[in-house]
C-alpha positions as CSV (number, residue, x, y, z in Angstrom):
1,X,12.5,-5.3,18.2
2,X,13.7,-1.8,16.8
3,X,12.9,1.0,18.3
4,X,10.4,2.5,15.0
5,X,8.7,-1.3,15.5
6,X,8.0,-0.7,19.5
7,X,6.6,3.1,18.2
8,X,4.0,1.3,16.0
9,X,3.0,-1.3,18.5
10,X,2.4,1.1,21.0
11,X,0.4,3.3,18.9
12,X,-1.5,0.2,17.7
13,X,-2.1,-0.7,21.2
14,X,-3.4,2.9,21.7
15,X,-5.9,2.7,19.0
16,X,-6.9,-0.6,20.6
17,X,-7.0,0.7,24.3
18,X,-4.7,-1.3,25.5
19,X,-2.5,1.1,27.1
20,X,-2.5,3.1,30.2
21,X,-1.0,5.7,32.0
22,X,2.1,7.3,31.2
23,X,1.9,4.6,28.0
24,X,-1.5,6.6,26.4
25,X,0.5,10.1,27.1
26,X,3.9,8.7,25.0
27,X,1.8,7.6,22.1
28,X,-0.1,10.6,21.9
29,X,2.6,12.8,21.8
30,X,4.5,10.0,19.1
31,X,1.4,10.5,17.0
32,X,1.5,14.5,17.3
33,X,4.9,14.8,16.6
34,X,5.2,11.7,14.0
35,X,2.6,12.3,10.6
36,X,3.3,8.2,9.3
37,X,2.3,7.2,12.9
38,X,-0.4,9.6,12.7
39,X,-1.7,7.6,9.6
40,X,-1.0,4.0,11.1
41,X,-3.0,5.3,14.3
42,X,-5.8,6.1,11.9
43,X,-6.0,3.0,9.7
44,X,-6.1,0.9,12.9
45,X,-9.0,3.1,14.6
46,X,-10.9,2.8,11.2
47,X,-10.0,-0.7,11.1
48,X,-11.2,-1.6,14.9
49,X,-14.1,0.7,14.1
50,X,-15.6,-2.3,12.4
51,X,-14.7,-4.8,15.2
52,X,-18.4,-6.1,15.1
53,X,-17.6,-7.8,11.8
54,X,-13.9,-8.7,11.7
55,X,-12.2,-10.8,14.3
56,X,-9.7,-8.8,16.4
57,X,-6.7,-11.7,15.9
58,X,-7.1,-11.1,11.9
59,X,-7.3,-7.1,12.4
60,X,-4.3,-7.4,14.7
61,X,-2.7,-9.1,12.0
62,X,-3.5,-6.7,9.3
63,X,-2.4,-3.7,10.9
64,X,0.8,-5.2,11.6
65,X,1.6,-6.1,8.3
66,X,-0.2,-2.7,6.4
67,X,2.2,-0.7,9.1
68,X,5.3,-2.9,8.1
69,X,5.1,-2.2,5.0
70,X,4.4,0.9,5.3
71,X,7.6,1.9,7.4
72,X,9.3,-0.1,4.5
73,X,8.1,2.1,2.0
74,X,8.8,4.8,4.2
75,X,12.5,3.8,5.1
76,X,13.3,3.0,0.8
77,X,11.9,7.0,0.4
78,X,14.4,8.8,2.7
79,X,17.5,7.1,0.9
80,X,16.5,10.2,-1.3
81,X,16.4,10.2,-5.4
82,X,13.0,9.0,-7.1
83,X,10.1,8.8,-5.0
84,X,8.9,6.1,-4.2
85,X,5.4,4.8,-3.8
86,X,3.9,4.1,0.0
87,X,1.4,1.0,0.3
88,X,-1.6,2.4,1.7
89,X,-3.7,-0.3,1.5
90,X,-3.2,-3.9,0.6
91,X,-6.5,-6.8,0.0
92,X,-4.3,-9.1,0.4
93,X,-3.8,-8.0,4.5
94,X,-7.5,-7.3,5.3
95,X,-9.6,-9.9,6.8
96,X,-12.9,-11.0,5.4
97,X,-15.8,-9.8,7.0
98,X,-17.7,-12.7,8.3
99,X,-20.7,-14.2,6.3
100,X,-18.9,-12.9,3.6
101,X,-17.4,-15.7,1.4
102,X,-14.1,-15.5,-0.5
103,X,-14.5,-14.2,-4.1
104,X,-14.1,-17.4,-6.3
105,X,-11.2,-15.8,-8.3
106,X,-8.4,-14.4,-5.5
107,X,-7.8,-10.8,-7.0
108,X,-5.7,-8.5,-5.0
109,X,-6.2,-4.3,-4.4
110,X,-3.0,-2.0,-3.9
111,X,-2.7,1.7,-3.2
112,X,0.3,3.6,-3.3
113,X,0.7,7.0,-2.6
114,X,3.7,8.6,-4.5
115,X,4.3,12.3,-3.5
116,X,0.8,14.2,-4.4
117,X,-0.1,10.8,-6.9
118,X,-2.5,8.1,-5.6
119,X,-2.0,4.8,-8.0
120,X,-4.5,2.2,-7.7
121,X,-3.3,-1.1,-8.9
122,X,-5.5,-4.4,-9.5
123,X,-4.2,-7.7,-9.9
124,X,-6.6,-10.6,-11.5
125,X,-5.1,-14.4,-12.4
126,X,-4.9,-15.3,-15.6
127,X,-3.2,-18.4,-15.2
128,X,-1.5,-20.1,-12.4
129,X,2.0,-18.5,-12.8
130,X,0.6,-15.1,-14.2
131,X,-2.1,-12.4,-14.1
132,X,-2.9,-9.3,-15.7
133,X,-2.5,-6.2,-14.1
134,X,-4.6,-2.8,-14.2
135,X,-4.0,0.6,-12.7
136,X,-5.0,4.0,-12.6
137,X,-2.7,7.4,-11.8
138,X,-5.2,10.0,-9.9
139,X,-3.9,14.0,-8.8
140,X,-1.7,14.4,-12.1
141,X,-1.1,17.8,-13.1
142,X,-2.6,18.5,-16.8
143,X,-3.3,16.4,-19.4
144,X,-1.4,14.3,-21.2
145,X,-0.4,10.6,-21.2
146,X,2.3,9.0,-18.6
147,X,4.4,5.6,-19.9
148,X,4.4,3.0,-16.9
149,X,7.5,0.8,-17.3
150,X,7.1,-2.8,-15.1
151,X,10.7,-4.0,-14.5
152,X,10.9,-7.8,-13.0
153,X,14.0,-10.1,-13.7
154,X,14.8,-9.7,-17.3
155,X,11.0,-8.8,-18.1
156,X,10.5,-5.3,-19.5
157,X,6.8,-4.3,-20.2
158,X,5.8,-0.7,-21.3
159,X,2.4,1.0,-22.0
160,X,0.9,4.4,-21.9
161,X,-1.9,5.3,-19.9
162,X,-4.9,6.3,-21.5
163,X,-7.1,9.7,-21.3
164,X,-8.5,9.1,-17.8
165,X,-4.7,7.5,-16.6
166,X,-5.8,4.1,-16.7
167,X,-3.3,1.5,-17.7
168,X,-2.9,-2.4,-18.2
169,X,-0.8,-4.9,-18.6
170,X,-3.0,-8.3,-20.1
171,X,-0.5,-11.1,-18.9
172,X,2.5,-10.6,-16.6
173,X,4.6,-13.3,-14.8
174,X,3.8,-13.5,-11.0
175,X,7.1,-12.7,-9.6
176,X,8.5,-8.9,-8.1
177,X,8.5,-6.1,-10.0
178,X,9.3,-2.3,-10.0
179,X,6.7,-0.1,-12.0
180,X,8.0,3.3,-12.9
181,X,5.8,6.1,-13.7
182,X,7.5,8.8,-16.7
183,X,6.0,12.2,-18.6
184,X,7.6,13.5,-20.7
185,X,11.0,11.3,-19.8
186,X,10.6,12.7,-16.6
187,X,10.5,9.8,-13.8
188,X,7.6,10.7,-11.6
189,X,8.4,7.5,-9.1
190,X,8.5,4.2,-8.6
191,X,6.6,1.6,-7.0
192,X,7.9,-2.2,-5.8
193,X,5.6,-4.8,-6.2
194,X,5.8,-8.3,-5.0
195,X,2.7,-10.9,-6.1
């Protein structure tokens, strides 16, 4: 286990109480002086919050993945150049409440935050190898369209985003991709994506 893995168990474990001693005083201070373990610390007490109604195993499990990827994201953003997007949240991680069913078509939520941007991304199937894709760019700076670029193998796809920075694209491959976010041929960031 890496050292930045043992920090996010430990303050998982805090937000669970299932430290003690010296243990709750080193995660406290890790969350004080660290702001993406401050975040992870705060996505788990929110998610435990709601313990009545989601099985502790499957919010374990959630939590784990959601900070993974996040420290991914994190990691890929200090290699410096264009920003790039940090998952925030992720349908796909998140365990159904109980009594709740499944919806009958599996679509999947992302959120990315890219600098001051939030990007909210939707996926819906469309057919069993692809879906469509529909997103919205929120905390822009002025008006005025953004192109969103989705690279993935030797697929290129290009749009512009409308007046309220909504976007789609109607039917994509299911495979990775990288979406890129330009005004003005300015790159704003980029996101990965893997469906």
């Amino acid at each position: 286990m890496t050292g930045k893995t043992n920090k996010i168990e430990m303050v998982i474990g805090l937000a669970m109480g299932s430290l003690a001693g010296h243990e709750i005083v080193v995660a406290e201070r890790l969350i004080a002086k660290e702001p993406e373990l401050a975040e992870v610390y705060e996505l788990a007490r929110q998610l435990l919050s709601a313990k009545d109604v989601r099985r502790e195993a499957e919010v374990g499990h959630a939590l784990k993945n959601l900070s993974s990827q996040l420290f991914r994201d994190y990691i890929r953003n200090l290699k410096g150049g264009i920003p790039t997007g940090i998952t925030v949240f992720d349908s796909r991680d998140l365990p159904v409440p109980r009594g709740i069913r499944r919806p009958t078509v599996d679509t999947r939520g992302l959120r990315y935050k890219l600098g001051d941007l939030d990007v909210e991304l939707a996926f819906y199937p469309t057919t069993v190898d692809s879906c469509e894709l529909i997103g919205q760019v929120s905390g822009l700076d002025g008006p005025g369209p953004l192109t969103v670029t989705l690279e993935g193998g030797s697929e290129v796809h290009t749009t512009e985003t409308d007046q309220f920075h909504l976007f789609r694209f109607p039917r994509i491959p299911v495979t990775e991709y990288r979406l890129i976010l330009q005004r003005n041929d300015a790159v704003l960031g980029t996101i990965e994506i893997s469906l």
